[in-house]
C-alpha positions as CSV (number, residue, x, y, z in Angstrom):
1,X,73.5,47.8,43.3
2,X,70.4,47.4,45.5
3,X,69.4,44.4,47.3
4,X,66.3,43.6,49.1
5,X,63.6,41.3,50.6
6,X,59.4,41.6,50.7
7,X,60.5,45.1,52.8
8,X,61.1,46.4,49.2
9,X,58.5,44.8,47.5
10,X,56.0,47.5,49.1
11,X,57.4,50.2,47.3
12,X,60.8,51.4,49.1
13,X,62.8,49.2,46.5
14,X,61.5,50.7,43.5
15,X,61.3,54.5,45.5
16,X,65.2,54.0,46.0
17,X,65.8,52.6,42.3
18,X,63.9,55.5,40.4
19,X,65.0,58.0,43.0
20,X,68.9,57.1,41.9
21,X,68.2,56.6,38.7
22,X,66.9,60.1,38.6
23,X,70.1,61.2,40.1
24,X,72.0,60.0,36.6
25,X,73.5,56.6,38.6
26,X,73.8,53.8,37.1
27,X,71.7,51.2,39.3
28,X,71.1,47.1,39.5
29,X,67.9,46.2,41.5
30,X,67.4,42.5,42.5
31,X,64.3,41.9,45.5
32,X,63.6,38.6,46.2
33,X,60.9,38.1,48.7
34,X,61.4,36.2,51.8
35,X,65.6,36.5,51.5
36,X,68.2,36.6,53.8
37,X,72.1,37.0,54.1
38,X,72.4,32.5,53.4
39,X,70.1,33.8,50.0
40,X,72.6,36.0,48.7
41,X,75.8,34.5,50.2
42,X,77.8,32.1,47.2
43,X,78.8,29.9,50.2
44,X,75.6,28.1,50.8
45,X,73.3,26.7,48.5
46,X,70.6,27.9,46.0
47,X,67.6,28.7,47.8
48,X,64.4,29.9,46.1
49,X,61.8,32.7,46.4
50,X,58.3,32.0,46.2
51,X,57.6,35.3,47.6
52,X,57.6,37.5,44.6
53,X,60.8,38.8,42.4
54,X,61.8,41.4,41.0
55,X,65.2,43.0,39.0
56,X,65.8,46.3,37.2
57,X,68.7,46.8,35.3
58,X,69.5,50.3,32.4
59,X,68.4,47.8,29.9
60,X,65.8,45.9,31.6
61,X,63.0,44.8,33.7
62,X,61.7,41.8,35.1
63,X,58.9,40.6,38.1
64,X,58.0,37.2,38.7
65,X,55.7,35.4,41.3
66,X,58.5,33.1,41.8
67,X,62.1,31.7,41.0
68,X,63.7,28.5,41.9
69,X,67.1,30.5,43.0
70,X,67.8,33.4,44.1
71,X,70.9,35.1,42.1
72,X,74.6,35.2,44.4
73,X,75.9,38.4,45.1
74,X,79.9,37.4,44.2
75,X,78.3,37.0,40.7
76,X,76.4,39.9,40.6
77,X,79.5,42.5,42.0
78,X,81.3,40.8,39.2
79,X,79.2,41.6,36.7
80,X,77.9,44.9,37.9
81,X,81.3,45.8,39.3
82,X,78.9,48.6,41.8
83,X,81.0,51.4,43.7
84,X,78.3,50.7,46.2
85,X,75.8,47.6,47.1
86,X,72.5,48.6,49.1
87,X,71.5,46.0,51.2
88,X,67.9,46.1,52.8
89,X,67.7,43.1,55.1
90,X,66.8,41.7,58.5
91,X,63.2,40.7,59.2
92,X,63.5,37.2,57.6
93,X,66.1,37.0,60.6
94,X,64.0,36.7,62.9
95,X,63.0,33.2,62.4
96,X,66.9,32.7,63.4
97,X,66.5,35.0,66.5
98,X,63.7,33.0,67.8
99,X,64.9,29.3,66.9
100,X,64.6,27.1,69.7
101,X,67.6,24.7,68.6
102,X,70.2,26.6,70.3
103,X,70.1,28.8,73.2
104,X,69.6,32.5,72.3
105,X,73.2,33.4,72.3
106,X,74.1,31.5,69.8
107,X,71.1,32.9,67.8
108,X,72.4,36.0,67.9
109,X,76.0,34.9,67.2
110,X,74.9,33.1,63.9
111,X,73.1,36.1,62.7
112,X,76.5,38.6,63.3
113,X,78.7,35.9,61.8
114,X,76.2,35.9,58.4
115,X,75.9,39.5,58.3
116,X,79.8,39.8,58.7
117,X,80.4,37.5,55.5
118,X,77.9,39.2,53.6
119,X,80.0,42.7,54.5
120,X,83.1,40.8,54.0
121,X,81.9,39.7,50.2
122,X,81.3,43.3,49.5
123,X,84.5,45.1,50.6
124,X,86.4,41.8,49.1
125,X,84.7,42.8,45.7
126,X,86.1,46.2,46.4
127,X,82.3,48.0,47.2
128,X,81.4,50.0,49.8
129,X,77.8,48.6,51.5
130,X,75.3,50.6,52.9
131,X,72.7,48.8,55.3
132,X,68.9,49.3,55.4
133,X,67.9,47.5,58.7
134,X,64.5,46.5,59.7
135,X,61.5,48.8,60.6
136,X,60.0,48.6,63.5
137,X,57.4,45.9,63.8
138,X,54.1,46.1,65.5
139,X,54.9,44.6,69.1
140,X,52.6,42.3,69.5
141,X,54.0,40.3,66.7
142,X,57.8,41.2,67.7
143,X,58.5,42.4,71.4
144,X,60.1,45.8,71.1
145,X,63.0,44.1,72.8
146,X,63.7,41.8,71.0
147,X,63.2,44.5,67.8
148,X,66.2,46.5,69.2
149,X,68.2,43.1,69.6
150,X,67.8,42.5,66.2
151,X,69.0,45.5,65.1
152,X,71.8,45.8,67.8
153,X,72.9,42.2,66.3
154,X,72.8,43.0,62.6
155,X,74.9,46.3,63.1
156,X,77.3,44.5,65.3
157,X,77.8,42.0,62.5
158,X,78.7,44.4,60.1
159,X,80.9,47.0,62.6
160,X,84.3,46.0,61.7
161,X,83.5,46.4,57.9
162,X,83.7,49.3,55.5
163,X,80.1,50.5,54.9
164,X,76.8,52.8,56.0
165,X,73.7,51.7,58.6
166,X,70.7,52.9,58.5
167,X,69.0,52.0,61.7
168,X,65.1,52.2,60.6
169,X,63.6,50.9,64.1
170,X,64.7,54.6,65.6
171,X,62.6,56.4,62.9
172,X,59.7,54.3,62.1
173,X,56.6,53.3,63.8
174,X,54.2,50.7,62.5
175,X,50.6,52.0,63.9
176,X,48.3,49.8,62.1
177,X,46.1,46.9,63.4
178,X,47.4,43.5,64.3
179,X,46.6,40.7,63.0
180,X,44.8,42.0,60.5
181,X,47.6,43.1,58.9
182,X,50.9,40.9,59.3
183,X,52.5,43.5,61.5
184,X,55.3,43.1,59.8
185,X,55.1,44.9,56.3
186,X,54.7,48.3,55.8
187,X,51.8,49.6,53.7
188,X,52.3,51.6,51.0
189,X,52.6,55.5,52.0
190,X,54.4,54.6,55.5
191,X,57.2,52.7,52.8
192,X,57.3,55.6,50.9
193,X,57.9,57.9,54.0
194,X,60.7,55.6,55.2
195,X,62.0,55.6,52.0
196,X,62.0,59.6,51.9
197,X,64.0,59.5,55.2
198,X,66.5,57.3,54.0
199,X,67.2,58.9,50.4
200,X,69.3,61.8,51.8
201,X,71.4,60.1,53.9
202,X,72.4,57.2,51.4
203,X,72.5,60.2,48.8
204,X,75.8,61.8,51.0
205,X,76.9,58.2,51.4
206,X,77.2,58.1,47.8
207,X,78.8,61.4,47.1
208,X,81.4,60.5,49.3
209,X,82.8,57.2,47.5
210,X,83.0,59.5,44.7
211,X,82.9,57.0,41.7
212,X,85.2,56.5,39.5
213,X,84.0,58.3,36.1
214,X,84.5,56.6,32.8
215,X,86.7,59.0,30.3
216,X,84.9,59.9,26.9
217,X,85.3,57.6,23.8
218,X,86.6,54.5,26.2
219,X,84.6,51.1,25.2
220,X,82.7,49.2,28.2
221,X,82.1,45.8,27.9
222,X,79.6,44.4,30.5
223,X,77.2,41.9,30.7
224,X,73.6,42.5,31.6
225,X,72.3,39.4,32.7
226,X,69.3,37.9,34.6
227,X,71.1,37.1,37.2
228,X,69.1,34.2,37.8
229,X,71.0,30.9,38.1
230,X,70.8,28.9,34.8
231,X,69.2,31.3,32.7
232,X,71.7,32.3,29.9
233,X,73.8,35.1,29.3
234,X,74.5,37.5,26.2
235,X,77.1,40.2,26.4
236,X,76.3,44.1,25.4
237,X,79.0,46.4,24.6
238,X,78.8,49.7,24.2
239,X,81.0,52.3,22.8
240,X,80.6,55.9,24.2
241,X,79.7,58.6,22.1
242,X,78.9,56.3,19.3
243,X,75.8,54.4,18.3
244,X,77.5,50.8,18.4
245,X,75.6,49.0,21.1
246,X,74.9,45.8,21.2
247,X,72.7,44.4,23.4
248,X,70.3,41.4,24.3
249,X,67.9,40.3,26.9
250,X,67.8,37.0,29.1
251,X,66.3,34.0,27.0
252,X,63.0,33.9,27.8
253,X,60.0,31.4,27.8
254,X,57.7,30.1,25.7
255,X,60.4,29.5,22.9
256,X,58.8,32.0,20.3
257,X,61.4,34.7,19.2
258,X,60.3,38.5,19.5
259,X,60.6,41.3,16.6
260,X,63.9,42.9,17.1
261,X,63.6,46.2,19.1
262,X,65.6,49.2,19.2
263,X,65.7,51.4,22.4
264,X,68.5,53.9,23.1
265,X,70.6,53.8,26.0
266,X,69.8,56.4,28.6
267,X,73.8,56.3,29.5
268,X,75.6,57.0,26.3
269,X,72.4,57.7,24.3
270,X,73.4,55.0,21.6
271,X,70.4,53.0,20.2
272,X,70.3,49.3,21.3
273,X,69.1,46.3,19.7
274,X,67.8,44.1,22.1
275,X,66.7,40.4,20.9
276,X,65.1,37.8,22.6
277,X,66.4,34.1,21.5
278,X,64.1,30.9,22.0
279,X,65.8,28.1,24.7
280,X,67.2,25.2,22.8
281,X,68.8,22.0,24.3
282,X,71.8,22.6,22.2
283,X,74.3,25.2,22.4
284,X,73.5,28.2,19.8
285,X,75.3,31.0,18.1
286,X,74.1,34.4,17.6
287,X,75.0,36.8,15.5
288,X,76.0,40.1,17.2
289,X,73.6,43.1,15.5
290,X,74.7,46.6,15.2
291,X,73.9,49.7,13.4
292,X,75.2,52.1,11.6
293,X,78.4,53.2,11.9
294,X,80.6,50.4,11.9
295,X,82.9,49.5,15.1
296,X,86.1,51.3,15.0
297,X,89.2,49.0,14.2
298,X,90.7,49.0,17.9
299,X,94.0,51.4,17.3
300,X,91.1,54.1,16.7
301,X,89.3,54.1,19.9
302,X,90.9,56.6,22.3
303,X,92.5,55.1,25.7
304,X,91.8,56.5,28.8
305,X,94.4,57.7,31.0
306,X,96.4,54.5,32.6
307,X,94.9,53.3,36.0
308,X,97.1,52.9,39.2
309,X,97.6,49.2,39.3
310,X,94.2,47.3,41.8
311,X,95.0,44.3,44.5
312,X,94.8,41.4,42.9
313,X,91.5,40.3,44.4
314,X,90.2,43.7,43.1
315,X,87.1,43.4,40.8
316,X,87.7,44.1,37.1
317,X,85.8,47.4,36.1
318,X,84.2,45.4,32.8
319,X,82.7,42.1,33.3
320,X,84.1,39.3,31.3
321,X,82.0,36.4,29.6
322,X,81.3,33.1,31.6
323,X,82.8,29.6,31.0
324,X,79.4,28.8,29.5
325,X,80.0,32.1,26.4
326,X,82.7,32.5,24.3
327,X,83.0,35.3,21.6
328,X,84.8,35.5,18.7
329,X,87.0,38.3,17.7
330,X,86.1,39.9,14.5
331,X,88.3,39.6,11.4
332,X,88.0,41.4,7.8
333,X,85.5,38.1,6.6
334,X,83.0,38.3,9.2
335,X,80.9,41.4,10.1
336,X,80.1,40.9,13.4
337,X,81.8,38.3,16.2
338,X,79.4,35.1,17.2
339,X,78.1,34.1,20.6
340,X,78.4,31.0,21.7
341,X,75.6,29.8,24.4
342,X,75.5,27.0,26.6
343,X,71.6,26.0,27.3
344,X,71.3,25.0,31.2
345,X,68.6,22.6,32.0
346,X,66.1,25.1,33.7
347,X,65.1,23.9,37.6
348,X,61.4,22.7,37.9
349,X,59.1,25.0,39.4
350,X,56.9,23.4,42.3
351,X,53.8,21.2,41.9
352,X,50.5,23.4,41.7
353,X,48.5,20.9,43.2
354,X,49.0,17.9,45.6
355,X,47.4,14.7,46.8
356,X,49.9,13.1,49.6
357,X,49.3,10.5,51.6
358,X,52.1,11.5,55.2
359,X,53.2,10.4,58.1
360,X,54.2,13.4,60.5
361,X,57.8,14.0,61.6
362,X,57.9,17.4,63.4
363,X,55.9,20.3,64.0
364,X,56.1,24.2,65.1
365,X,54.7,24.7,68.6
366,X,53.1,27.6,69.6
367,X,52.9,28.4,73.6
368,X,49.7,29.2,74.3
369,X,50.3,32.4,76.1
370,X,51.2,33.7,73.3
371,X,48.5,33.7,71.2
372,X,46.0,36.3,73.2
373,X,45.2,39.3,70.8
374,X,47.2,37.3,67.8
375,X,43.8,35.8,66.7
376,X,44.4,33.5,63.8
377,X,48.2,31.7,63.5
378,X,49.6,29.4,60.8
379,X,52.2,26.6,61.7
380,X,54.9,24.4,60.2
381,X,54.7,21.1,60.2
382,X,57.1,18.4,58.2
383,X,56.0,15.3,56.8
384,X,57.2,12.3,55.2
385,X,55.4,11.2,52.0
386,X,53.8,7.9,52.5
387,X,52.0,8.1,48.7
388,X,51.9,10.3,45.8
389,X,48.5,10.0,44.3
390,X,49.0,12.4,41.8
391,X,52.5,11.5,41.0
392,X,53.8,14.7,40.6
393,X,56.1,15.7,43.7
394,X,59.5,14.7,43.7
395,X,60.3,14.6,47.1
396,X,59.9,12.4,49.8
397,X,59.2,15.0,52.7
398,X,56.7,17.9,52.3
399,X,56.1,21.3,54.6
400,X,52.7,22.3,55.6
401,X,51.4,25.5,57.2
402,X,48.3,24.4,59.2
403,X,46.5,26.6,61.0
404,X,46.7,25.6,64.4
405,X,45.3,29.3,66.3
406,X,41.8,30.9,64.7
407,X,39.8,32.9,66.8
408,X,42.2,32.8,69.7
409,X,41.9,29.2,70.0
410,X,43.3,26.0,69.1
411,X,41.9,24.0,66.3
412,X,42.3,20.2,66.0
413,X,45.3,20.5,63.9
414,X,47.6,21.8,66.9
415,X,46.6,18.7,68.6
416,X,47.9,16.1,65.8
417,X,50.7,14.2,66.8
418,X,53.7,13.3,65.9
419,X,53.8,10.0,63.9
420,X,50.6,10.3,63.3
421,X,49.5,9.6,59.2
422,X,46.8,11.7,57.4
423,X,45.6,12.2,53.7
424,X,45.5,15.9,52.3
425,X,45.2,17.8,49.3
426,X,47.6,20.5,49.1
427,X,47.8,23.9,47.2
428,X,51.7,26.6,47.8
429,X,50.4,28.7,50.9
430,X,51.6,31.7,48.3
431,X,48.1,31.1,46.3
432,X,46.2,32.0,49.2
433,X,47.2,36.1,49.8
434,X,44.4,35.9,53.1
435,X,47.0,33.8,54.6
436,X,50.0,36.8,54.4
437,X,48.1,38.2,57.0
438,X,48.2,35.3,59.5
439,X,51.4,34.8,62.1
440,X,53.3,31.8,60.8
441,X,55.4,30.2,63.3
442,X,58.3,28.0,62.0
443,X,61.1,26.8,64.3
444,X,61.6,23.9,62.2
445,X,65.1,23.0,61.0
446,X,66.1,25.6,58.1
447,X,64.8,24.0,54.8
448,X,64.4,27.6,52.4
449,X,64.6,24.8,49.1
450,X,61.4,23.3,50.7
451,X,58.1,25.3,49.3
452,X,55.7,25.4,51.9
453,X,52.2,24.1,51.2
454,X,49.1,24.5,52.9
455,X,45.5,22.3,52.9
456,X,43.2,23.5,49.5
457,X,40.9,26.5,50.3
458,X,38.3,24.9,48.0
């Protein structure tokens, strides 16, 4: 299973995906732009990604602009049940390195303790992780000390777990111009080189867990899901060697069904039927679909040779249906078993447009030594919502990236103070792809379920 944030967006994640699958491994991509460890991590809540998303599974592929939560790795090992989870992470970190609510040591000690529960969750799922770390950064943006304390403080958190690192800041160099790129992200060709330099090593990294192999004729039941939280779930089983598969793809939207398709399974090389079901408030029941040749009664399907007994927190090697899906067993009067669905109520996406009357509570400061060379800097503030004119945000605080640096100098908005009330028409800062470029300073509390906005362009 691979994991990763906007780093993999630029083409390592989908370098590293092909590259495996290429290798005949069976692999489970899920990027989600702007993540971190508290993303992933079951323990805290949902947070979304408004920075792009992206998941690649043997029997599917999806990208969206955004999702209103990012999936939980405890359900993913469950499902995917991985020999080995990938992890790319780091640079959304720094936020949490720099934070001015607590002194610097305990920066440093929150970001080991969150990296050590996300290498706990993996070994307590019974995989074995291997850790991408940052690239290096151009130093204007991140001091090359604070660069290696990042990654110092990321390995450390992960040292007394099973698993890989892959410390990238020793073998990359970021050598373009800054600010006019976000000195952050690699382009294209530099990701593909870091990407090159990383395949062999996580190659021997996975040669040594050597996987567990599934015996001939032995039937796999696994769920292929989204993964996103509330979108439903339909099982697929697959029967090796025979062309039994039965498969189906995350409900999508609009609620128009799609022509059945049939693919064949680049694993067993069974043909699939995957269908795509309209959402309905009401629980449904699908029909499983097969073809031709009929499932074997269960005496006739060969057993594989009996297993030595797992811990009891061990992951089950075949995923097992949610609380939300039931499935009935087949009997001699029905052909095929039925599928039970719970429909979720899908989370709203944020408003497109806003018209807010606010009152300001707190802002990101930038120290004004700081911004030689940077030229043009975006900032953080928080407001409370005085009046919706529109009537079409839900909450009562808002988060606005103003630009409070352009041309290496302040700009009225920097000087606002607190308390102070202002009108403005607001547009998500992700419309405006100019502003990726900009530094955006936010030492604000923590708020990741908060979209940030930013004044209208128009």
């Amino acid at each position: 299973m691979f994991l990763g944030d906007s780093q993999s967006q630029s083409g390592l994640g989908e370098i590293i995906d092909s590259s495996l699958r290429e290798r005949g491994i069976e692999v489970f991509s899920v990027v989600a732009g702007a993540s971190t460890p508290y993303h992933w991590l079951d323990a805290y809540r949902e947070m979304p990604s408004y920075n792009g998303y992206w998941q690649k599974t043997p029997i599917m592929e999806k990208e969206r602009a955004h999702v209103s939560a990012v999936p939980k790795l405890e359900k993913m090992v469950e499902y995917f049940a991985p020999d080995c989870v990938v992890v790319q992470t780091g640079v959304n970190l720094y936020a949490t390195l720099r934070s001015r609510r607590q002194t610097r040591a305990e920066n440093v000690a929150e970001i080991e303790n969150v990296m050590g529960e996300l290498a706990e969750a993996i070994n307590k799922a019974g995989a074995k992780p291997f850790w991408i770390l940052p690239p290096h950064c151009h130093e204007l943006r991140y001091h090359i000390s604070m660069q290696k304390q990042m990654q110092d403080s990321l390995e450390k958190g992960v040292s007394g777990f099973e698993g890989s690192v892959f410390r990238s800041l020793d073998v990359t160099s970021y050598d373009h111009s800054f600010p006019q790129r976000d000195g952050v992200h690699l382009p294209k060709e530099d990701a593909q080189a870091w990407a090159e330099m990383i395949l062999p090593v996580l190659t021997d990294y996975l040669d040594s867990l050597a996987p567990h192999q599934q015996p001939e004729q032995e039937m796999i039941t696994k769920a292929i899901p989204s993964m996103i939280p509330h979108e439903p779930l339909l099982q697929r089983e697959v029967a090796d060697g025979e062309s039994t598969t039965i498969a189906a793809a995350p409900i999508p939207s609009p609620p128009q069904p799609t022509e059945l398709a049939a693919t064949t399974s680049p694993q067993s090389g069974a043909q699939e039927i995957v269908m795509e079901i309209p959402i309905s408030p009401q629980p449904i029941e699908i029909a499983a679909a097969a073809i031709s040749p009929p499932e074997p009664e269960p005496e006739s399907i060969a057993k594989p040779e009996a297993e030595p007994a797992k811990p009891e927190d061990a992951p089950p090697t075949t995923a097992q249906p949610s609380e939300e899906m039931s499935e009935a067993a087949p009997t001699e009067d029905t052909a095929a078993p039925a599928i039970t669905i719970a429909q979720p109520v899908p989370t709203p996406e944020p408003p497109a447009n806003l018209d807010l009357d606010l009152r300001l509570l707190a802002k990101s400061e930038v120290d004004k030594e700081t911004i030689t060379g940077e030229g043009n800097i975006l900032a953080v503030f928080e407001y409370a919502v005085v009046k919706d004119k529109l009537g079409n945000y839900p909450y009562d605080r808002v988060r606005v990236a103003h630009g409070i640096v352009f041309g290496n100098r302040f700009t009225s908005a920097a000087k606002r103070p607190v308390g102070s009330t202002i009108s403005l028409r607001l547009a998500p800062k992700a419309n405006y792809h100019v502003l990726r470029e900009w530094r955006l300073e936010d030492d604000l509390e923590p708020a990741e379920d908060m979209p940030i906005y930013t004044p209208r362009l128009d």
